[in-house]
VOLO-51564 format. One line per 10 residues: their letters; for each residue x, y, z of N, C-alpha, C. Coordinates in Angstrom, 3 decimals, padded with zeros to 6 digits. Layout:
! residues N
a) X:Y:Z:X:Y:Z:X:Y:Z | ...;
***
This chain:
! residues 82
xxxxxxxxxx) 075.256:060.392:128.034:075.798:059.096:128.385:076.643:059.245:129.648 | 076.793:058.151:130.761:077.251:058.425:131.495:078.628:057.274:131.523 | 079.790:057.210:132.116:080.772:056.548:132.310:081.257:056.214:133.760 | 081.537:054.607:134.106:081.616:054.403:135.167:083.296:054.777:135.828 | 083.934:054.918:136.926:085.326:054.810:137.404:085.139:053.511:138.709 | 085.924:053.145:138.994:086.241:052.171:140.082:087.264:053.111:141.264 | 087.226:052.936:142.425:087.815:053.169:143.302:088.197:052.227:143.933 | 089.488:052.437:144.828:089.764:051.640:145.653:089.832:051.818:147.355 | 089.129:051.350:147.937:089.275:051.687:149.246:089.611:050.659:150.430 | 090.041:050.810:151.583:090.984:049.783:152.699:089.610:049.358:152.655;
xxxxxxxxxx) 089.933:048.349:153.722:088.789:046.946:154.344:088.277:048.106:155.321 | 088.429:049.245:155.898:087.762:049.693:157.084:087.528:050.193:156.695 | 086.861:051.083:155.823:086.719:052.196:155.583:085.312:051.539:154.864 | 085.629:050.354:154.009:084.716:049.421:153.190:083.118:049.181:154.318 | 084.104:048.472:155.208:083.190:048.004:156.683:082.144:049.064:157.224 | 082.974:050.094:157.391:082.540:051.293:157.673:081.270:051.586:156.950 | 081.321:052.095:155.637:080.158:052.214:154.721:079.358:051.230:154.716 | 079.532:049.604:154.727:078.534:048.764:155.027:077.495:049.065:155.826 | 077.986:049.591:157.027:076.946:050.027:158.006:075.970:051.046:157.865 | 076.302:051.744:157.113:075.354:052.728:156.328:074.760:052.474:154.993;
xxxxxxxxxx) 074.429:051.553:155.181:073.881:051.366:153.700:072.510:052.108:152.978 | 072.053:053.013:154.222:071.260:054.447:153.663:071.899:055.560:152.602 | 072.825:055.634:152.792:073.916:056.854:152.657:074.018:056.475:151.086 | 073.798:056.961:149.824:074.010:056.509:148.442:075.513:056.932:147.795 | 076.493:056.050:148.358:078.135:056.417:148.173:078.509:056.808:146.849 | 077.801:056.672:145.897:077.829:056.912:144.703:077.876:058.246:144.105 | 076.963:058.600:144.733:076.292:059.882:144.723:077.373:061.112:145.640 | 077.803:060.463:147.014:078.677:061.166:147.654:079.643:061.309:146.805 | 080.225:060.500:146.001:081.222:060.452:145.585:081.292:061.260:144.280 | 080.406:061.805:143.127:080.170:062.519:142.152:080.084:063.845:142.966;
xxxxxxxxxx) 079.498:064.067:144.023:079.122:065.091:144.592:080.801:065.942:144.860 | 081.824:065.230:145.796:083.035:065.553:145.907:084.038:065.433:144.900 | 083.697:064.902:143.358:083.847:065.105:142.141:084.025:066.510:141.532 | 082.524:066.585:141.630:081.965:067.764:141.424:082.300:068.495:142.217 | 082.715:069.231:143.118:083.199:070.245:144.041:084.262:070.166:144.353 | 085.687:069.405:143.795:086.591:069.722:143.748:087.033:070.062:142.170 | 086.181:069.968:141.431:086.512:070.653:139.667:085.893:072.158:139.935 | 084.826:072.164:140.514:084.422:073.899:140.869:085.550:074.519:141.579 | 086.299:074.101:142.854:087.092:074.544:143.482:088.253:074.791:142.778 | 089.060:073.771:141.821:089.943:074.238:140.906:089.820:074.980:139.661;
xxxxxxxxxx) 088.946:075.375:139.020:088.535:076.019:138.351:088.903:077.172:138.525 | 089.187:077.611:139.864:089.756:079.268:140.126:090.996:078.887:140.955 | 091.522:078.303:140.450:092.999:078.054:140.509:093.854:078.232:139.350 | 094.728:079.277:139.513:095.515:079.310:138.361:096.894:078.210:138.050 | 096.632:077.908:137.309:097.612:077.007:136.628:099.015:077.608:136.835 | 099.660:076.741:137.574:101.238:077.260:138.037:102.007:076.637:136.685 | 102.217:077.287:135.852:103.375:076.620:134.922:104.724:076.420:134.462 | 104.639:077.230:135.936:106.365:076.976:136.085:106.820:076.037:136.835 | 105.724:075.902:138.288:106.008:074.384:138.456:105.552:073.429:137.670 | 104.707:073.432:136.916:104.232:071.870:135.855:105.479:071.996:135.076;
xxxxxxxxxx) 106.397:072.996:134.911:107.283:072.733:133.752:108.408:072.189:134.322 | 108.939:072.716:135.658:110.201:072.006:136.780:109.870:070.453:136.883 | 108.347:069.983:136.658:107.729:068.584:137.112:108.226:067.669:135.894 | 107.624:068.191:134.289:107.904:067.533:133.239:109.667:067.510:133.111 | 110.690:069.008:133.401:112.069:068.525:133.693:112.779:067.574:134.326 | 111.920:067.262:135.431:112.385:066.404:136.743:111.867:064.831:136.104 | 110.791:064.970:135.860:110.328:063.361:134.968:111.464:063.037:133.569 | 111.453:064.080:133.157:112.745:063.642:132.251:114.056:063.526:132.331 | 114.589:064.308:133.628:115.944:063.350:134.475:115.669:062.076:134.597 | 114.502:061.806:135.076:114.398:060.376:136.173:114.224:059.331:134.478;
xxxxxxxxxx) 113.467:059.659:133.893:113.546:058.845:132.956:114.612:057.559:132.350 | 115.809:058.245:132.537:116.773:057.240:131.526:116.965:056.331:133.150 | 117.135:056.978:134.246:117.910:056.263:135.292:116.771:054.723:135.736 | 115.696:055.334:135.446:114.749:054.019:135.486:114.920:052.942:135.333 | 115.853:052.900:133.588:116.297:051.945:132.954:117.197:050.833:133.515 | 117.951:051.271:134.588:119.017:050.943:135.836:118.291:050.059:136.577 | 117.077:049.984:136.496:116.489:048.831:137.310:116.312:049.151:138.856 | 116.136:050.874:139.453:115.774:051.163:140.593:114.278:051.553:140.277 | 113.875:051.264:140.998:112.606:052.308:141.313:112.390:053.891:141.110 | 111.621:054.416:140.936:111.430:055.977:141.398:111.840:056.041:142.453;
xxxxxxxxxx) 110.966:055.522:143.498:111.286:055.829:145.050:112.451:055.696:145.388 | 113.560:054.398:145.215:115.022:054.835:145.467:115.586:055.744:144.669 | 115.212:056.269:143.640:115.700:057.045:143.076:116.126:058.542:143.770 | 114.329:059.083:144.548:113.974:060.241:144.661:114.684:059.732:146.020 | 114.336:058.956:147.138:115.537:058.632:148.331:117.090:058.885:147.980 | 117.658:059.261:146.825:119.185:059.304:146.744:119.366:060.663:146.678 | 118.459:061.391:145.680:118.650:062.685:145.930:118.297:063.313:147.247 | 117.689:062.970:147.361:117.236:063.673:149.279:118.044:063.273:149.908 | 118.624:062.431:149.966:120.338:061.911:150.890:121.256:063.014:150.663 | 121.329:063.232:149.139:122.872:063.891:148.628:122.290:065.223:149.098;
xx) 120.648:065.851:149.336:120.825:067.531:149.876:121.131:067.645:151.180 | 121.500:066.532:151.573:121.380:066.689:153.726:122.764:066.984:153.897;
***
């Protein structure tokens, strides 16, 4: 069985591929699927950064609640290291 995904792409890039409507984007697109899961596959799993990542998501967590964004969030700390 197979399963579909949706992408999203700008208006130029859209335009762009219109003009090629030889080219089967579909297919490109499983293809660079597929060859970036081969390529990580011999990548070792850093788990000390995935574990600094899940720490850092669970700081940011409660401050959320405050009604900022992530992004001002992660902008305040990068202020306070300068």
């Amino acid at each position: 069985m197979t399963k579909s995904i949706s992408v999203k792409i700008d208006d130029e890039t859209y335009n762009q591929m219109k003009l090629r409507e030889d080219i089967n984007w579909s297919g490109v697109v499983r293809g660079s699927i597929r060859q970036t899961l081969t390529n990580i596959q011999f990548q070792p799993v850093d788990k000390e950064r995935m574990q600094r990542a899940l720490e850092d998501a669970a700081r940011l967590r409660p401050l959320l609640k405050g009604g900022r964004t992530g992004t001002e969030i992660i902008r305040e700390w990068r202020d306070r290291r300068q």
